[in-house]
C-alpha beads as a LAMMPS data file, in Angstrom:
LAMMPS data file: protein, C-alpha beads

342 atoms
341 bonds

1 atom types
1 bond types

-500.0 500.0 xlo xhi
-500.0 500.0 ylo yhi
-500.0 500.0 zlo zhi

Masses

1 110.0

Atoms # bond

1 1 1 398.537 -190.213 -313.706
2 1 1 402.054 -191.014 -313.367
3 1 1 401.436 -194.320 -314.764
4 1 1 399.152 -193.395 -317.878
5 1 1 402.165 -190.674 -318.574
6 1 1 404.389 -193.795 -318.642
7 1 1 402.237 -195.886 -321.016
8 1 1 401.744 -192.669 -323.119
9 1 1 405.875 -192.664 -323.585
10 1 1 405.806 -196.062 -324.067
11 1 1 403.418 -195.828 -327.238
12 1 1 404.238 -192.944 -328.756
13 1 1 407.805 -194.638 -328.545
14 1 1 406.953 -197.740 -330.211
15 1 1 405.004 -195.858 -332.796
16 1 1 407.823 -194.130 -333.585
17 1 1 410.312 -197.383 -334.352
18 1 1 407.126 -198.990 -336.100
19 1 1 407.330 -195.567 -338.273
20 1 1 411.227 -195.639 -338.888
21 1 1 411.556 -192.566 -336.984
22 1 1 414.620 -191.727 -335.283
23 1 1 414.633 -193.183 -331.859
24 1 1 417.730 -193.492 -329.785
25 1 1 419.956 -190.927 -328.776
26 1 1 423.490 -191.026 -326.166
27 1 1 423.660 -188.199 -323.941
28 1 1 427.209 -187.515 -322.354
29 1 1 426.722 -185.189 -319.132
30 1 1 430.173 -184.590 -318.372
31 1 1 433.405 -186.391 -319.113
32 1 1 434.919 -186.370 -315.629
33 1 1 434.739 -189.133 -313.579
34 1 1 435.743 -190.411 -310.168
35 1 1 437.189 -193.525 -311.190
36 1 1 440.029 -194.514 -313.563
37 1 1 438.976 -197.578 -315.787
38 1 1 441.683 -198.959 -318.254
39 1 1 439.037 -199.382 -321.325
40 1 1 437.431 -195.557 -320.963
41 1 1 438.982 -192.651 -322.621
42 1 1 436.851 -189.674 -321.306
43 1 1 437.753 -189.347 -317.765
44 1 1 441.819 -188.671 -319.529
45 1 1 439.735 -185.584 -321.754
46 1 1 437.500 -183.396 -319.796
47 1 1 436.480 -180.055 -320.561
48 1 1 435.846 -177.121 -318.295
49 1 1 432.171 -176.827 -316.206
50 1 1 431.322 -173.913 -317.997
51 1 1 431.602 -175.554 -321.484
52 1 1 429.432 -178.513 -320.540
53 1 1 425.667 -178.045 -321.795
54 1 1 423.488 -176.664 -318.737
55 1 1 420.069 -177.404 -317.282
56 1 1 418.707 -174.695 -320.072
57 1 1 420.376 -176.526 -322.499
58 1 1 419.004 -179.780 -321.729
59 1 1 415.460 -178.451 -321.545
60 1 1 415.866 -177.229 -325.380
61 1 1 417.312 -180.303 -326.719
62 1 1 414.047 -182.435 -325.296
63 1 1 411.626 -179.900 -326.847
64 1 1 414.140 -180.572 -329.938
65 1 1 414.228 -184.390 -329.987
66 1 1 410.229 -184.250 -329.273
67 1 1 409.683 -182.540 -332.660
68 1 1 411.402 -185.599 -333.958
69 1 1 409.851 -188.358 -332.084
70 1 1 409.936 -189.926 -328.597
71 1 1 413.197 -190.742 -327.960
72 1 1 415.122 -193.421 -325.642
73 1 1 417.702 -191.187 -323.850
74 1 1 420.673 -192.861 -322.309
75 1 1 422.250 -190.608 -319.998
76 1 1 426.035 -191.005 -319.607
77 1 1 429.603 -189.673 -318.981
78 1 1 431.805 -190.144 -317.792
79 1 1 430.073 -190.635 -314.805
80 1 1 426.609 -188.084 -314.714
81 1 1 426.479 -188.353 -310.750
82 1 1 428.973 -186.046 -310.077
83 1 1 426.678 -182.990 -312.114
84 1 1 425.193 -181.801 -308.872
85 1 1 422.235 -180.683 -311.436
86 1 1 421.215 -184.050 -312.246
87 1 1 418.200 -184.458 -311.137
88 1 1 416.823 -181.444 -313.148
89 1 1 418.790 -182.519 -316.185
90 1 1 416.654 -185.562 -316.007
91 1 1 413.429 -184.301 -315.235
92 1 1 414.199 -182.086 -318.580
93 1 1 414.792 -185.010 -321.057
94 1 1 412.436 -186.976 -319.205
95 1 1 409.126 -184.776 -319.740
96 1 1 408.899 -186.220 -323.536
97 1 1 411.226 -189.235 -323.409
98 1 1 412.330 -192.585 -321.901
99 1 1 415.523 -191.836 -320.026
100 1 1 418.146 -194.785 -318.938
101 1 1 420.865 -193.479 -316.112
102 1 1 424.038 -195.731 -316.612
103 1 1 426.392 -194.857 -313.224
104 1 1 429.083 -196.200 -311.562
105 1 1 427.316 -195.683 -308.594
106 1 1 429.475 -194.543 -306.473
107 1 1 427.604 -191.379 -305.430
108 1 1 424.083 -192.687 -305.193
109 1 1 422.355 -192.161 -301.852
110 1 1 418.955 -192.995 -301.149
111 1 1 417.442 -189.541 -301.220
112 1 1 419.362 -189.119 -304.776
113 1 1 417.676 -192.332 -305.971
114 1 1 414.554 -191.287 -304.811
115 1 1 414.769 -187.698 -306.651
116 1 1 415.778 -189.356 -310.063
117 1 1 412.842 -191.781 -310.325
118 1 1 410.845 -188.497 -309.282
119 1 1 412.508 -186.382 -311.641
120 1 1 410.889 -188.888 -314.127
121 1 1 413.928 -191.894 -314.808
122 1 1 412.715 -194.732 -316.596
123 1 1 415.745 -197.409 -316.002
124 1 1 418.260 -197.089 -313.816
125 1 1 421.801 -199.037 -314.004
126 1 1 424.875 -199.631 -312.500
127 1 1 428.167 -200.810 -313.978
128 1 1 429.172 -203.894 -312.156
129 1 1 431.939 -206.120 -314.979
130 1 1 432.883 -209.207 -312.277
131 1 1 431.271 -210.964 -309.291
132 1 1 434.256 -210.670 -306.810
133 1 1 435.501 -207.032 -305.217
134 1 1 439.249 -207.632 -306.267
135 1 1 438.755 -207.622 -309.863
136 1 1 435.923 -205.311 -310.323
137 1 1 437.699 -202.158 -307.688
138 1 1 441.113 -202.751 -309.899
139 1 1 439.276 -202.563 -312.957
140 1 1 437.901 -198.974 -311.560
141 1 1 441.179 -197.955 -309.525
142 1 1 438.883 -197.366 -306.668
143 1 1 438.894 -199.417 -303.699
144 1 1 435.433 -200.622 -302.083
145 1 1 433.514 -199.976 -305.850
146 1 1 432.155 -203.118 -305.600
147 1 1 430.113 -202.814 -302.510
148 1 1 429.185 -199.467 -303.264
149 1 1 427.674 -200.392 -306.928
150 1 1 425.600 -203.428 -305.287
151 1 1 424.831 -200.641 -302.688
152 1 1 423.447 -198.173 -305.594
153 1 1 421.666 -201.029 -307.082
154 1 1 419.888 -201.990 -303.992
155 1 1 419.152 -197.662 -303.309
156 1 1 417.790 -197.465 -307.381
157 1 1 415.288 -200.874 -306.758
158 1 1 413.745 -199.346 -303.442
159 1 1 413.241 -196.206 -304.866
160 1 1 412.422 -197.426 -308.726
161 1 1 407.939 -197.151 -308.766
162 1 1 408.606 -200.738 -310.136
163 1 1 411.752 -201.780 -308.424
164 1 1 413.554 -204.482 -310.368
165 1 1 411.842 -203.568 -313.239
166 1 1 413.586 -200.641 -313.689
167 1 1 416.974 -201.257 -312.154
168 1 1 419.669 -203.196 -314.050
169 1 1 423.099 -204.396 -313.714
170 1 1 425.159 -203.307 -316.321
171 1 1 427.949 -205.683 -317.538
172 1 1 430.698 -204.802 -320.191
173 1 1 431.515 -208.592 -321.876
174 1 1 435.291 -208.495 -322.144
175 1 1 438.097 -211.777 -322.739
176 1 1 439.066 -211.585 -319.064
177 1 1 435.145 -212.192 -317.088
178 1 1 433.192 -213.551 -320.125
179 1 1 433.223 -216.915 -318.365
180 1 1 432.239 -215.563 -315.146
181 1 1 428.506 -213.840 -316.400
182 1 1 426.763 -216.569 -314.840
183 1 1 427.973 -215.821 -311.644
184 1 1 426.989 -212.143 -311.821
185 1 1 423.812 -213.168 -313.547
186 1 1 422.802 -214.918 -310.204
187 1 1 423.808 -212.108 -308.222
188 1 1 421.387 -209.484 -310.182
189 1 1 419.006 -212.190 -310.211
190 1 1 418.849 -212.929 -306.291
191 1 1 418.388 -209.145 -306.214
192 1 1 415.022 -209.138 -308.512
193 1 1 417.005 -206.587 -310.782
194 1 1 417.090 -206.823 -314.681
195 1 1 420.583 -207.088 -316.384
196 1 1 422.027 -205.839 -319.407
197 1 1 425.201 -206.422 -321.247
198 1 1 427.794 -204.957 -324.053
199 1 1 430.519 -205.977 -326.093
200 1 1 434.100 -204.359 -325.048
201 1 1 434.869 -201.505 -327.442
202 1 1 438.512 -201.285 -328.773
203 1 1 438.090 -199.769 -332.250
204 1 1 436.338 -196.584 -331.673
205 1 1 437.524 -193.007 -331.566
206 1 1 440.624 -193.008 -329.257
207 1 1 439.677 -196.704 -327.909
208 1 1 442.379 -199.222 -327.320
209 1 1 442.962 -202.299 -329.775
210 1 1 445.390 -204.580 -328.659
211 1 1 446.222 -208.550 -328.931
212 1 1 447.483 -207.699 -325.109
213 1 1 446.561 -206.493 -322.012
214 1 1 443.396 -206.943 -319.962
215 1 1 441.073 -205.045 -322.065
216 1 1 440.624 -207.779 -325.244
217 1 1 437.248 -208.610 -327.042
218 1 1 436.191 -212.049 -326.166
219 1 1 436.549 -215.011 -328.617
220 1 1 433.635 -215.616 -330.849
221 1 1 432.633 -219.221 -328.842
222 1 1 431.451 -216.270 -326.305
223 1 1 428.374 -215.245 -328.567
224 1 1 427.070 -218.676 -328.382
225 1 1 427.349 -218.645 -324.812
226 1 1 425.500 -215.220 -324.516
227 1 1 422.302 -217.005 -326.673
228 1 1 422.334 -219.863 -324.240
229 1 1 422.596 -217.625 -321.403
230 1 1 419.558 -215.403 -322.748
231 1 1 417.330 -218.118 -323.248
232 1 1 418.477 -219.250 -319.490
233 1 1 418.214 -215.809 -317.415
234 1 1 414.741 -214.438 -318.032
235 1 1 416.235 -211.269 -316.594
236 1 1 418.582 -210.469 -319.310
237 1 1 416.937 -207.330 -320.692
238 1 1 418.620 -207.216 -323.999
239 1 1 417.168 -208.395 -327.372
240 1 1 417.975 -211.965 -328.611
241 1 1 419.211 -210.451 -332.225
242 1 1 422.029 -208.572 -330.362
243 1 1 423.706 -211.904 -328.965
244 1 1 422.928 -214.202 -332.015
245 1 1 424.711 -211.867 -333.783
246 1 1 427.921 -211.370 -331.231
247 1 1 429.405 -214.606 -333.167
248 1 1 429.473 -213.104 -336.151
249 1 1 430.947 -209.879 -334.846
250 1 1 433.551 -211.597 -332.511
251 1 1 434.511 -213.891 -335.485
252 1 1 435.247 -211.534 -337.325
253 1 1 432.306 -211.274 -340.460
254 1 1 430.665 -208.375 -341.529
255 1 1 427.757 -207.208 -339.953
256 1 1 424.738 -205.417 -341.546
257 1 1 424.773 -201.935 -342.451
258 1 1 424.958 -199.535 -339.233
259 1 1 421.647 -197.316 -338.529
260 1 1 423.871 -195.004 -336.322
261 1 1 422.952 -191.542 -337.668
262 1 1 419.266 -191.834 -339.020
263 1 1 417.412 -193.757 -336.381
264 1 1 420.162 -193.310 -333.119
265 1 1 422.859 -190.557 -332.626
266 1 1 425.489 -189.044 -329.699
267 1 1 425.642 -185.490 -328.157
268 1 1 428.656 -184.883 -326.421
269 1 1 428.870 -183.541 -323.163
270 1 1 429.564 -179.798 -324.855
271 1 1 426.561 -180.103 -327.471
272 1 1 428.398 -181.444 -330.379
273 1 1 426.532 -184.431 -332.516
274 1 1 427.884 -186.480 -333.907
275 1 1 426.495 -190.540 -335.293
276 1 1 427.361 -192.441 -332.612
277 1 1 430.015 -192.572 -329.873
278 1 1 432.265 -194.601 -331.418
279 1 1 432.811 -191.246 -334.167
280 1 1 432.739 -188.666 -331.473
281 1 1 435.157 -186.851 -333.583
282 1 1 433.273 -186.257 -336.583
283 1 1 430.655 -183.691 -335.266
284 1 1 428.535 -182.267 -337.875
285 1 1 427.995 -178.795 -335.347
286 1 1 426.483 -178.432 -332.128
287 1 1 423.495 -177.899 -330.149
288 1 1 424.329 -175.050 -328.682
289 1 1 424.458 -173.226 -332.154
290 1 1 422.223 -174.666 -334.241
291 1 1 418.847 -176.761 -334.512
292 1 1 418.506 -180.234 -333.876
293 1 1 416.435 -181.009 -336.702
294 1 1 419.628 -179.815 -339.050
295 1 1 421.957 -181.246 -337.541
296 1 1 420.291 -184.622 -337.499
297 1 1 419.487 -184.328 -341.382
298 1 1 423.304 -183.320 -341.840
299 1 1 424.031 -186.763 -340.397
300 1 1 421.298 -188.694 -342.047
301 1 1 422.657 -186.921 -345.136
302 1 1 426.455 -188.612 -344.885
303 1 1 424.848 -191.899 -343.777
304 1 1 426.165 -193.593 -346.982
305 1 1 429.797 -192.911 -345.560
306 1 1 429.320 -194.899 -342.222
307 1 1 427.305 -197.971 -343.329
308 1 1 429.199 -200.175 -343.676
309 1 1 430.959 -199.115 -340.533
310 1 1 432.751 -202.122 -338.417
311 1 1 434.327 -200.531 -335.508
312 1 1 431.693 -202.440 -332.471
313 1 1 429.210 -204.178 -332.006
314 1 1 427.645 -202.617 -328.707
315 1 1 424.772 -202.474 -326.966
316 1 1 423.717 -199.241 -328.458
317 1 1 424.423 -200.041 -332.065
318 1 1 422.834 -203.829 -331.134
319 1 1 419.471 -201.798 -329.924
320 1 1 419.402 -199.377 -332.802
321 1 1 420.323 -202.291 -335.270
322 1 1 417.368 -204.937 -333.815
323 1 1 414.727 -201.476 -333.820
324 1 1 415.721 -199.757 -336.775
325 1 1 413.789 -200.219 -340.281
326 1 1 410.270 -200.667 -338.075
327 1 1 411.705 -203.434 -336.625
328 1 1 410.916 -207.811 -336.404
329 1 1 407.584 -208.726 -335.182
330 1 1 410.071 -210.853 -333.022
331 1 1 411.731 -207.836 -331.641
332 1 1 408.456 -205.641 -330.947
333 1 1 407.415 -208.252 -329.067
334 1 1 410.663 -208.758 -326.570
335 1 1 410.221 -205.053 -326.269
336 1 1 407.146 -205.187 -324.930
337 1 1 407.263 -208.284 -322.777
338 1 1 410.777 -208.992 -321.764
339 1 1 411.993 -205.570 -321.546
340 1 1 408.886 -203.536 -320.365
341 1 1 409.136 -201.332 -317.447
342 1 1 405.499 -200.385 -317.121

Bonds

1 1 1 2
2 1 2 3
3 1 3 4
4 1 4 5
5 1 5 6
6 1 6 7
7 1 7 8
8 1 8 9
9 1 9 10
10 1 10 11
11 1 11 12
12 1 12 13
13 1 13 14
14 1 14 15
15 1 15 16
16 1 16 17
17 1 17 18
18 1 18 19
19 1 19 20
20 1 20 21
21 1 21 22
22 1 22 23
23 1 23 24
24 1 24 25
25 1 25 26
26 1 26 27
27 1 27 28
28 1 28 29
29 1 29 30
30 1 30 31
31 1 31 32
32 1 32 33
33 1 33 34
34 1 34 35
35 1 35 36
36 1 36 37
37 1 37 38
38 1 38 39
39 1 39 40
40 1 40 41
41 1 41 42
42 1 42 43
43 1 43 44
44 1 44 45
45 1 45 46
46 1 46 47
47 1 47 48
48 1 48 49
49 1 49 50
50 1 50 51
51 1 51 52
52 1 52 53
53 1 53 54
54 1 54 55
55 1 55 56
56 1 56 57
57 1 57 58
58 1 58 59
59 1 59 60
60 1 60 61
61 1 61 62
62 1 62 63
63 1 63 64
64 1 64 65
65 1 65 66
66 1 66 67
67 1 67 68
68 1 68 69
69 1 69 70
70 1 70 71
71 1 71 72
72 1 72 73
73 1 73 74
74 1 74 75
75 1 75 76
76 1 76 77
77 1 77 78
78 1 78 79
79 1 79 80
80 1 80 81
81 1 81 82
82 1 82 83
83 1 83 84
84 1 84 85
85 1 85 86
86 1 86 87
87 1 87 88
88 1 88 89
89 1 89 90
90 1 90 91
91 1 91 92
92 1 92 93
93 1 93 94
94 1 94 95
95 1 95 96
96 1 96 97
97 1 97 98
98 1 98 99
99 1 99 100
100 1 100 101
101 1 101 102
102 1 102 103
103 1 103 104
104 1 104 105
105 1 105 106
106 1 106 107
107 1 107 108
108 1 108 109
109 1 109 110
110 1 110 111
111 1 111 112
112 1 112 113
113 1 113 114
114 1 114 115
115 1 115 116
116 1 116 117
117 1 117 118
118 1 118 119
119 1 119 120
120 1 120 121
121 1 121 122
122 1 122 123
123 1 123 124
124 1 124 125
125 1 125 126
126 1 126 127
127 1 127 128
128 1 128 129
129 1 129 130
130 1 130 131
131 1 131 132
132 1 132 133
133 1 133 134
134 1 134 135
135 1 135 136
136 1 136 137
137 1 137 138
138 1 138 139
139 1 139 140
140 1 140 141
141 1 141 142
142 1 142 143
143 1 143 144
144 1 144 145
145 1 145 146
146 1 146 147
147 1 147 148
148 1 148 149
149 1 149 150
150 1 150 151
151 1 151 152
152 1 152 153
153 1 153 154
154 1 154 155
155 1 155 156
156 1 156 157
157 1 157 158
158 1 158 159
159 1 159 160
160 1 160 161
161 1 161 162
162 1 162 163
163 1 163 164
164 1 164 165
165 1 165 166
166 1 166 167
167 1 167 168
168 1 168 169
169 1 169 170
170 1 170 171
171 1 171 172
172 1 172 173
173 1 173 174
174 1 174 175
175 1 175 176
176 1 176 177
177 1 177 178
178 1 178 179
179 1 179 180
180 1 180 181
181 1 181 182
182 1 182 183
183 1 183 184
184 1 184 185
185 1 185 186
186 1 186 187
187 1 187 188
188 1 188 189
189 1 189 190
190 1 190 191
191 1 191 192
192 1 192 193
193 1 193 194
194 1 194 195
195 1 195 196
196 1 196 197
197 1 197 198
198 1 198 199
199 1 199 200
200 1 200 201
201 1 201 202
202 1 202 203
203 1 203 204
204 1 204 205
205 1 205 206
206 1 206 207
207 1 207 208
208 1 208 209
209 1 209 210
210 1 210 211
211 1 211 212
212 1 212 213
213 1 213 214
214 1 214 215
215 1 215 216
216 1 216 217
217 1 217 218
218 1 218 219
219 1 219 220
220 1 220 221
221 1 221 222
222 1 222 223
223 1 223 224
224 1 224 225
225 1 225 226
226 1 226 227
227 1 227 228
228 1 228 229
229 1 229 230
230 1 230 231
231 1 231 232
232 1 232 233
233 1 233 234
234 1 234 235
235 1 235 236
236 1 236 237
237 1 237 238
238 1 238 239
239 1 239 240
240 1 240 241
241 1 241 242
242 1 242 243
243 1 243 244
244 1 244 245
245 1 245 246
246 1 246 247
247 1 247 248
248 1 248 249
249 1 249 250
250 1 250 251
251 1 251 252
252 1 252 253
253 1 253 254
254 1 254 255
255 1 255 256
256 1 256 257
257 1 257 258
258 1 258 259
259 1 259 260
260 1 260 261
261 1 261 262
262 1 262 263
263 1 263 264
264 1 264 265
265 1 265 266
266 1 266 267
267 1 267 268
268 1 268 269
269 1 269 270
270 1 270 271
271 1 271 272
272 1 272 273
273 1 273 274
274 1 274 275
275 1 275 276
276 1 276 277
277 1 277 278
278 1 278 279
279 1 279 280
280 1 280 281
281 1 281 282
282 1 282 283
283 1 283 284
284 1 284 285
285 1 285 286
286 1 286 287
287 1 287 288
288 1 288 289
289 1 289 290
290 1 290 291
291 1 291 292
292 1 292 293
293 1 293 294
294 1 294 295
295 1 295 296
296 1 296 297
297 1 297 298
298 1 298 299
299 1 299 300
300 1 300 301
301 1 301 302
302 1 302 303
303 1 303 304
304 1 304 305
305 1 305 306
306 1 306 307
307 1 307 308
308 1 308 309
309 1 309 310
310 1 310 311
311 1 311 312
312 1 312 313
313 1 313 314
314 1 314 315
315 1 315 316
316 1 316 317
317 1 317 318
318 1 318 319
319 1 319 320
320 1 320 321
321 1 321 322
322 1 322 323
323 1 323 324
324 1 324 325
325 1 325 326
326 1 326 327
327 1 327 328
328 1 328 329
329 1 329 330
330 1 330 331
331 1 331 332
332 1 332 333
333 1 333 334
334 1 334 335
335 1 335 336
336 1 336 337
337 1 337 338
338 1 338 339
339 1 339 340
340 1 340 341
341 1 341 342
């Protein structure tokens, strides 16, 4: 049953991008975090426990996104481990839709693991940015968060239904480890885990751009080198589309108009929506005060404004860009080879 549930998802998600109907939304739990990295801005800007959304909350907004289609959830922070009601948060979103934990791991234990996938999580991953300890716990200000993200990845693959399948490293490319992907590409690989990528943002709401300092975009020779590197590592999970079109990003030429807003959008860890994550700050109202299904046509409605947006090319704006319109026959079909779960 658990597996016909899971192809049902899968279908009536497909059918959805096929019918241009919104599909992807970003789902901040909380903005606190245990660790301290130097290109995140939320863990600097949290807000109180009470004015985070609750479990009630969460349970509305999937009946909410289910009137509009089935949805791929990514479920974020800040880091969402340290909501001690995570596990019901997920089983909430995860009744009509395809939910994707990214953590930094540090408080997985088995038993959690085991609860999520449970609870109903599709993909599980785990932010892991270099393949030695020294570079990887400074980048987090937390000694030992190296072995304790390989140590989440190994809990989330023996408790995943489909293990590697539905665990993934997750890698942010940035100037400073760009060159060493292959390395950590052999480590998620000699794990039978899946691995996913995204450009460094520094252009976004409150992100930092500058020609200095450790947090710099990578030069655009690195979006070749991501193609090569797809074609090479079967378990990349990403689509092709997003990393033959990192040159053009990284080399500064426009990119096509952004879908964020009609086919993907953000809500904020207190309910407010808003296009995508890079605009945080220009929420069109919240959740907790009025209906989805407004609030998403108030974006859709100011679309024009944003699309010719050029503040990142990420992972989520690469996914909504390579599934949005119906998407390629190309695309359809990494989806459901390359990057299926079931």
């Amino acid at each position: 049953m658990t597996v016909l549930r899971a192809w049902k998802k899968d279908l009536s998600f497909t059918a959805g991008i096929v019918g241009k109907k919104p599909f992807q939304v970003l789902v901040q739990l909380t903005n606190k975090c245990n660790m301290r990295c130097s290109f995140c801005d939320f863990w600097p800007n949290v807000a109180p426990r009470s004015e985070e959304l609750s479990v009630s909350d969460y349970k509305r907004l999937s009946r909410e996104l289910k009137e509009l289609g089935t949805f791929l959830v990514s479920i974020e922070g800040g880091e969402p481990l340290v909501r001690p009601d995570l596990v019901p948060i997920v089983e909430a979103l995860s009744e009509h839709h395809v939910t994707a934990l990214f953590t930094n791991g540090w408080l997985l234990t088995r038993e959690l693991a085991r609860s999520l996938f449970d609870a109903g999580l599709v993909h599980a991953n785990v932010s892991i940015d270099y393949p030695d300890a020294e570079r990887h716990d400074r980048k987090r200000g937390l000694d030992g968060a190296f072995a304790r993200a390989w140590t989440a990845v190994d809990h989330f693959r023996f408790a995943a239904p489909r293990g590697g399948k539905q665990t993934h490293v997750m890698s942010v490319v940035m100037d400073d480890n760009w060159r060493d992907l292959p390395q950590l590409f052999e480590m998620s690989a000699a794990r039978s885990v899946g691995h996913q990528l995204t450009l460094l943002s520094v252009n976004g709401y409150r992100r930092k751009s500058t020609d200095e300092g450790p947090d710099r975009l990578p030069p655009p020779e690195a979006g070749r080198a991501l193609v090569e590197w797809h074609a090479k590592f079967q378990h990349i999970r990403m689509f092709r589309e997003y990393f033959s079109r990192s040159f053009d990003w990284l080399d500064g030429r426009a990119m096509p108009e952004c879908a964020a807003g009609v086919q993907s959008f953000n809500v904020d860890h207190v309910g407010a929506v808003s296009a995508c994550i890079e605009r945080i700050d220009e929420s069109v109202g919240s959740v907790k005060t009025a209906p989805l299904r407004d609030l998403v046509a108030a974006l859709a409605a100011r679309q024009s404004e944003r699309a010719q947006c050029q503040r990142c090319w990420t992972a989520c704006r690469g996914f909504a860009q390579s599934l949005s319109g119906g998407a390629s026959a190309r695309t359809l079909l990494e989806m459901t080879a390359r990057m299926r779960t079931t």
